[in-house]
C-alpha positions in Angstrom: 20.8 11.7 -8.3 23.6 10.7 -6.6 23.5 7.3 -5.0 21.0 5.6 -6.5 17.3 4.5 -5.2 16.3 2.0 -2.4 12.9 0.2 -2.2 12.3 -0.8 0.9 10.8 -4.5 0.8 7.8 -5.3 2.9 7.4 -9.5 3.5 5.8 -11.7 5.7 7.5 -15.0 6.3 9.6 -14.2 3.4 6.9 -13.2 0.9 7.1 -10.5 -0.6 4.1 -8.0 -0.5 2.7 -7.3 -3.7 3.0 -2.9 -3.3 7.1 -4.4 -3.1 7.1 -5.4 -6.6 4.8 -2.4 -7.7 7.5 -0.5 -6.4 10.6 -2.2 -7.8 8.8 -1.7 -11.3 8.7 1.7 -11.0 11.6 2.3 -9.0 13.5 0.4 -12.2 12.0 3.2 -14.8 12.9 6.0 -12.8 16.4 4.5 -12.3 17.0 4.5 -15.5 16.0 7.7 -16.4 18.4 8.7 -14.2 21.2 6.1 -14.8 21.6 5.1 -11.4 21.3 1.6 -9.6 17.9 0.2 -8.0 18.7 -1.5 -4.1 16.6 -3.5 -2.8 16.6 -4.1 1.1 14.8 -6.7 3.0 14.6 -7.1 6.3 13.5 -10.2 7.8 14.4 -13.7 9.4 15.1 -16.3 6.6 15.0 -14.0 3.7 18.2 -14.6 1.6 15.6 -16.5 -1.2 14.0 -13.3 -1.6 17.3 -11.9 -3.4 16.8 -13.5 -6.6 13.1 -12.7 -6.7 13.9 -8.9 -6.1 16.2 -8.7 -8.7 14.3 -10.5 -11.5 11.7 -7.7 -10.9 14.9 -5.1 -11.2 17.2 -4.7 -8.6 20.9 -4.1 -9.4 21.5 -4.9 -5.9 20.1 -6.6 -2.5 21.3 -5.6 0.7 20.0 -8.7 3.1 19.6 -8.0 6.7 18.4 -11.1 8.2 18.5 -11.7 12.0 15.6 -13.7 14.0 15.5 -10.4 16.1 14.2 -9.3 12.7 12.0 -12.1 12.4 8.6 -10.1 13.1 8.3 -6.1 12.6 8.6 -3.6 15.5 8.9 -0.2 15.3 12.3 0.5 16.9 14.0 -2.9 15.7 13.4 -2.3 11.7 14.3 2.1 12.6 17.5 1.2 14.3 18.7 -1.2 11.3 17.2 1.0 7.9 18.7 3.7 9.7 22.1 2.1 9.9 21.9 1.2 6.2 20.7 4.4 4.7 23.0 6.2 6.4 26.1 4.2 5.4 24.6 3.9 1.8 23.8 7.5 1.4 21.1 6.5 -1.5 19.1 9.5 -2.7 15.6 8.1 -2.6 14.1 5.5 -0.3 10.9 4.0 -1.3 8.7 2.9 1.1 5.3 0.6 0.7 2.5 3.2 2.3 1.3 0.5 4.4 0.7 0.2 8.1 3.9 -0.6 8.7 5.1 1.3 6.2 3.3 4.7 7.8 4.8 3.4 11.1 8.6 3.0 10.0 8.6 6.3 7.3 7.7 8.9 9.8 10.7 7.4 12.6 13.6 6.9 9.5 13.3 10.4 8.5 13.5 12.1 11.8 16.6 10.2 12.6 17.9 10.9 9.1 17.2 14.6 9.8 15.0 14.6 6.4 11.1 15.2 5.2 8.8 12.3 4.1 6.4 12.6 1.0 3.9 10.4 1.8 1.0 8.5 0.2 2.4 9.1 -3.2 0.5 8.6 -6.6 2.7 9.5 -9.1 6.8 9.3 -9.1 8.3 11.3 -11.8 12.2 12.3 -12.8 12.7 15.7 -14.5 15.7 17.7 -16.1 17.4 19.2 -12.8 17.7 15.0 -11.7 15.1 15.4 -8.9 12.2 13.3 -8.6 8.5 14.6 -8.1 6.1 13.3 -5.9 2.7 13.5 -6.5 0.2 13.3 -3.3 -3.5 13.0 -3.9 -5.5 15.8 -1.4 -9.0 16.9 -0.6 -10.5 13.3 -1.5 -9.1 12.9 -4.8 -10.1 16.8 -5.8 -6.4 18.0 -6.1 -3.1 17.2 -6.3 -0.1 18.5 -4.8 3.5 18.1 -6.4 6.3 17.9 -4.2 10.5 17.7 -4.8 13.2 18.6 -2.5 16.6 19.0 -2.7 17.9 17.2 0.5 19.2 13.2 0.5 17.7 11.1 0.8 14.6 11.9 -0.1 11.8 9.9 1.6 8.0 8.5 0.2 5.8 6.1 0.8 4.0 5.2 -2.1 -0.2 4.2 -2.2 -0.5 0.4 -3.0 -1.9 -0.5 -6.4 -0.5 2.4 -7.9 1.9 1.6 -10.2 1.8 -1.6 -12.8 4.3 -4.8 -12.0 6.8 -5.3 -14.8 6.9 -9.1 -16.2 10.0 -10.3 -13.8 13.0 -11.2 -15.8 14.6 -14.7 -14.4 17.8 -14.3 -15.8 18.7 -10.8 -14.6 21.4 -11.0 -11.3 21.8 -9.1 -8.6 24.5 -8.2 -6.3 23.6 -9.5 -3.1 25.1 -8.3 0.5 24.2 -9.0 3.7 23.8 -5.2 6.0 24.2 -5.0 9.5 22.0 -6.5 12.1 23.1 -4.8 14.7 20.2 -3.3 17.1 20.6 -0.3 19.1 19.9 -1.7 22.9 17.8 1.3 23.6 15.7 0.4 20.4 14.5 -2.9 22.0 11.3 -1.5 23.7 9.1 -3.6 22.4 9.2 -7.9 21.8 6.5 -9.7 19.8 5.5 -12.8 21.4 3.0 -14.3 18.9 0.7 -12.8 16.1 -2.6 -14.5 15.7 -3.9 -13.7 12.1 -7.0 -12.9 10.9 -8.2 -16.5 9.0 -9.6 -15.2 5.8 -9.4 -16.6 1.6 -10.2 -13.0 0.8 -7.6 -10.6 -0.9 -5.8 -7.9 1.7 -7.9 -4.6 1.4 -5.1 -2.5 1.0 -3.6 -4.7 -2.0 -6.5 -6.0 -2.9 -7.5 -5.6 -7.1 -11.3 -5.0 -6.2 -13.1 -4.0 -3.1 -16.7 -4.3 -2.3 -17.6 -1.6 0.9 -20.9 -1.0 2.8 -21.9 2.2 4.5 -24.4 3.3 6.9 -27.3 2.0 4.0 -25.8 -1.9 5.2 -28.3 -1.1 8.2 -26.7 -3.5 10.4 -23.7 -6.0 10.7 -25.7 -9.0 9.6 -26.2 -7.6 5.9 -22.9 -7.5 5.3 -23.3 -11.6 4.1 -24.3 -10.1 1.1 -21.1 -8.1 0.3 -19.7 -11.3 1.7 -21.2 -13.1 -1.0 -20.4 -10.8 -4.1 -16.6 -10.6 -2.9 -15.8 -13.9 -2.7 -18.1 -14.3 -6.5 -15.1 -11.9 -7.9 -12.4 -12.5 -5.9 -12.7 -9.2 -3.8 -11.9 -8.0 -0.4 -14.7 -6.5 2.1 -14.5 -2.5 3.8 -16.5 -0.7 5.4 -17.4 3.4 6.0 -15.9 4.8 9.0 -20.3 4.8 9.9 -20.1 1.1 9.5 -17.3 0.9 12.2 -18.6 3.1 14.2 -21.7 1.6 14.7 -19.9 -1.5 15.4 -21.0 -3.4 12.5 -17.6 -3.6 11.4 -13.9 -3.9 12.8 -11.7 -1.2 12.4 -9.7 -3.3 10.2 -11.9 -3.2 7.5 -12.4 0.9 7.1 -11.3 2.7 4.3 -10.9 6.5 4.4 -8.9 9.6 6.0 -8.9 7.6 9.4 -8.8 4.1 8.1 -6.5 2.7 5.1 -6.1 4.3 1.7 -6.9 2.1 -1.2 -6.6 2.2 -4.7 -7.9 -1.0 -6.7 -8.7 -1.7 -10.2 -12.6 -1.4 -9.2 -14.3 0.2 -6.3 -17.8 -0.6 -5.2 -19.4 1.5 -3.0 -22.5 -0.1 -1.4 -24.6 2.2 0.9 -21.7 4.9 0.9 -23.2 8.6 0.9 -19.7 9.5 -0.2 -18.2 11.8 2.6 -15.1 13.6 2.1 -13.4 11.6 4.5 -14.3 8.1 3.1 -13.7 9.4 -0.5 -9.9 10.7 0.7 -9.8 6.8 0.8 -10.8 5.7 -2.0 -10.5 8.1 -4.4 -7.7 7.2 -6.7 -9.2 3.9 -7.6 -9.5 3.1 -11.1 -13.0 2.4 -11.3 -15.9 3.3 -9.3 -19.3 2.0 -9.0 -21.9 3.3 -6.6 -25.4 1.9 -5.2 -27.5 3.9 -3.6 -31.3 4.8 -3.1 -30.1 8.7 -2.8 -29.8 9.8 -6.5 -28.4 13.3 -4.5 -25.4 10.9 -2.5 -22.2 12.6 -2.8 -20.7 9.8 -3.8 -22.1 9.6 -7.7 -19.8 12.9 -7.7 -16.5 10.4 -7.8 -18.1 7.2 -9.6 -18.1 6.2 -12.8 -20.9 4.3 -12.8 -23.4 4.8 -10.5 -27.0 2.7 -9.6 -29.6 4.0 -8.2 -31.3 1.5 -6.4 -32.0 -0.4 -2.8 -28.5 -2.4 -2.4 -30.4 -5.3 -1.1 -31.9 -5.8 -4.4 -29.0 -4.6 -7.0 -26.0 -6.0 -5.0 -28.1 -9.8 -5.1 -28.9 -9.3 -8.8 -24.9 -8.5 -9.3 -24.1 -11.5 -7.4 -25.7 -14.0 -9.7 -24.8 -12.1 -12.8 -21.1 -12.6 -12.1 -22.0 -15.8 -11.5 -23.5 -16.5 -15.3 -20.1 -15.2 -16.4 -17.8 -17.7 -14.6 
């Protein structure tokens, strides 16, 4: 390792998302296996207050780029200042939340840093020869691959709820410096005008602690109320098959899988899921995994833990006021 590691921090009107402290967590171990510093960057509009938070969860230092240009994320914008600031910084590792916008920006950093990105990583280990070792989850959770390289900076994306969040330490300081701003003209292609969100009191899927999805079994959009109901019991987020969304029951927002976003949470319940290859590519690295279905053949009690056979619109009910007893 040369010149340390860089996490790169993903807010929203200067909160931090929580696969950003994940990362800083592990990015902390790993830096001190190998006894360089941990940087921070964030990239934002009115950010500077996120300093002190990033370095109470490990950061030796915070490199602040804060423009309003930077205020909401584009593509070119956020390329054209990382790129600036790894280049001048020459770390050895960037970090990056594998997101949607982190799977947007990863791809565009490394081709103008002239460098290969791991992506969707699992597992970050530090061995002998001071190279790290990404582990990527393939073939729906059947195999893993392991992958180093020798070029800097090396780039990864790493799969939300992967790794645990340290207790943050409020006295620990950080050296704070503000980067460079400054947009390439020709990266300007595209200006957000407004971003009308999605009103929900339910978790984010893809950092979401437990996830409740319904497959082609739902048998129509209108039976999703009872996910609905059991996620909101538990404190869980809603997804959906790519079937589900296909059939329309669903927005694409909501599918997990090979096509849709890749999840990891504490528990996974799988309602009505057969358990194709491409929805379990999704899902596969979750913790705990509970399936219901009728179809004591589905694929998916292959991958779960626990498994029901049963109609979902009776066990996911019976579930539902269960919880409830216990709270």
């Amino acid at each position: 390792m040369a010149n340390g590691i860089w996490i790169i921090i993903e807010q929203k009107d200067a909160v931090m998302k929580k696969v950003s402290f994940e990362m800083l967590s592990e990015g902390r171990k790993i830096a001190d296996q190998a006894g360089e510093p941990l940087t921070a960057v964030i990239v934002g509009s009115g950010i500077a207050g996120l300093a002190d938070e990033a370095a109470s969860y490990g950061a030796d230092k915070v490199i602040i780029i804060d423009d309003e240009k930077l205020k909401d994320y584009t593509t070119g914008a956020y390329t054209s200042v990382l790129n600036q600031a790894i280049s001048s910084g020459e770390p050895s590792a960037v970090l990056i939340g594998n997101t949607a916008i982190g799977k947007d920006l990863a791809p565009r950093l490394a081709q103008r840093l002239g460098v290969g990105a791991a992506t969707d990583v699992v597992e970050v280990a530090y061995d002998a020869d001071k190279l790290l070792k990404f582990t990527r989850s393939v073939y729906g959770g059947k195999a893993v691959t392991v992958t180093s390289t020798e070029v800097r900076p090396v780039l990864a994306t790493v799969r939300p709820n992967t790794f645990a969040v340290s207790e943050p330490d409020t006295s620990r300081k950080a050296e704070t410096v503000n980067g460079s701003a400054d947009i390439d003209p020709a990266d300007l292609k595209a200006v957000v005008k407004e971003i009308v969100m999605a009103t929900s009191t339910r978790p984010e899927l893809i950092e979401a602690e437990i996830i409740v999805s319904g497959g082609r079994g739902m048998k129509g959009p209108e039976n999703f109320a009872i996910l609905e109901e059991l996620a909101d019991v538990i404190g869980a987020a809603v997804g959906a098959s790519r079937a589900a969304v296909d059939a329309g029951w669903r927005e694409e927002m909501y599918q997990v899988g090979q096509t849709g976003k890749t999840v990891s949470p504490t528990l996974y319940i799988a309602a009505g899921i057969s358990g194709a290859i491409q929805h379990l590519a999704g899902m596969g690295t979750s913790k705990y995994i509970v399936a219901i279905n009728k179809d004591p053949e589905a694929n998916i009690f292959t991958l779960a833990d626990y498994g029901i056979v049963g109609d979902l619109f009776e066990v996911v009910p019976l579930l539902t006021e269960e919880f409830k007893k216990l709270q």
